[in-house]
C-alpha positions as CSV (number, residue, x, y, z in Angstrom):
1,X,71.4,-17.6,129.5
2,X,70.3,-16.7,133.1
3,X,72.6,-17.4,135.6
4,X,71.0,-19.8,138.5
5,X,69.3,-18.3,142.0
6,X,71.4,-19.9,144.7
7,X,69.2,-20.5,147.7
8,X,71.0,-17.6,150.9
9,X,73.2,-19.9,153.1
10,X,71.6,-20.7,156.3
11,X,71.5,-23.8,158.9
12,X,71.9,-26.5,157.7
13,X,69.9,-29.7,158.8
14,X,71.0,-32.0,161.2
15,X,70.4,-35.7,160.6
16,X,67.5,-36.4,162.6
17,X,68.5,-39.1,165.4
18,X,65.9,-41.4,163.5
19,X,67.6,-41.8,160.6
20,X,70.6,-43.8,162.2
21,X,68.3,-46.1,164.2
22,X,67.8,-49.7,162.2
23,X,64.6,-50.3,160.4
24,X,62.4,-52.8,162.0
25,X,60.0,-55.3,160.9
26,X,55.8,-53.9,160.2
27,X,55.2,-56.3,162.8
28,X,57.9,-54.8,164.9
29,X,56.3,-51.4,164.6
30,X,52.7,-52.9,165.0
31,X,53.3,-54.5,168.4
32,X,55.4,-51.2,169.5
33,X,53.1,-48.6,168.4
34,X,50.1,-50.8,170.0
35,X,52.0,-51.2,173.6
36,X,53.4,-47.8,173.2
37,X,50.3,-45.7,175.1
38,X,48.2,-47.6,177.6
39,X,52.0,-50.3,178.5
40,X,49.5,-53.8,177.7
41,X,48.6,-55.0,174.1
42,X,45.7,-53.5,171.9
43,X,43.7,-55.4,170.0
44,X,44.5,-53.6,166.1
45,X,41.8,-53.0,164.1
46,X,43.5,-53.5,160.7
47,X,46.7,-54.5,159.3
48,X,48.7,-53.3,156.1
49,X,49.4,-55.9,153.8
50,X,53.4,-56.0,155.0
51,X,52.3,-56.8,158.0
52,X,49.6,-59.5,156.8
53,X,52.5,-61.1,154.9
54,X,54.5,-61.1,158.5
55,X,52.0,-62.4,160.4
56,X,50.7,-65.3,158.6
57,X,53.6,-66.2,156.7
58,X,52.0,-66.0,153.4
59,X,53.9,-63.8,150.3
60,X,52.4,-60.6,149.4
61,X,51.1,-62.3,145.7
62,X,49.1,-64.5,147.4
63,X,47.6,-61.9,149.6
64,X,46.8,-60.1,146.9
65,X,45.7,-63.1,144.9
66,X,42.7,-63.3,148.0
67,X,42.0,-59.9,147.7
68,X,41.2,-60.0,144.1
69,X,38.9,-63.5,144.3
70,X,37.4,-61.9,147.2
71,X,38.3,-64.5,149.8
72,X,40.0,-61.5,152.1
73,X,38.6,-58.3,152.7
74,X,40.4,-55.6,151.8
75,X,40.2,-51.8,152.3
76,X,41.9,-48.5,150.5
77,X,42.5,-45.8,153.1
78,X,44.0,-43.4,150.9
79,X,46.7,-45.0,148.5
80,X,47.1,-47.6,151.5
81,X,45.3,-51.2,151.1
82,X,44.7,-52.3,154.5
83,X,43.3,-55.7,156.0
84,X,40.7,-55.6,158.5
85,X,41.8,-57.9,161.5
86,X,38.0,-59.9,161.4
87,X,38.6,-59.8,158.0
88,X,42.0,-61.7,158.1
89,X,40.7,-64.0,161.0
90,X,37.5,-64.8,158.9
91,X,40.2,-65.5,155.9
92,X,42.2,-68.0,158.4
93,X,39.0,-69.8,159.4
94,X,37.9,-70.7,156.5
95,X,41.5,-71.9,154.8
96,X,40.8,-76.1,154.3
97,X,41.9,-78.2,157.3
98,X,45.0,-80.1,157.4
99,X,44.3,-83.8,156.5
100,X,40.4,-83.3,156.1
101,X,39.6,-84.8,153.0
């Protein structure tokens, strides 16, 4: 039996200063990353579905529930599904009133 290569010693890796910072919310990292370069809000062009589910409220089975009946929009953008924002607005508009009956 061959004895095992051991890999030459060398530096070893420091934890990156990320790693000990908490985890935020999608949302969290949706409004940062959109006030991070221009300082005032940007209007996002499409959500994932974590942050779908944050935004409206609404569990990720029913998102995808909408998705597959074709009430919401959805798009694959590699193994991500993402929600386009007229899409998810065009969802909310047309969810029955409140009362109207």
């Amino acid at each position: 039996m061959k004895p095992l290569k051991r890999r030459p010693a060398g530096r070893q890796r420091a934890a990156t200063p990320c790693a000990a910072a908490p985890k935020s919310t999608p949302l969290e990292t949706a409004v940062r990353f959109e006030t991070m370069a221009t300082n005032s809000p940007v209007r996002r062009a499409a959500f994932t579905i974590d942050e779908t589910v944050v935004m409206t409220g609404v569990g990720r089975d029913l998102i995808y529930e909408a998705i597959k009946s074709g009430r919401l929009v959805a798009r694959k953008l590699g193994r991500r599904t993402i929600i386009p924002a007229d899409a998810l607005e065009k969802f909310i508009a047309h969810l029955p009133l409140v009362g109207a009956g």
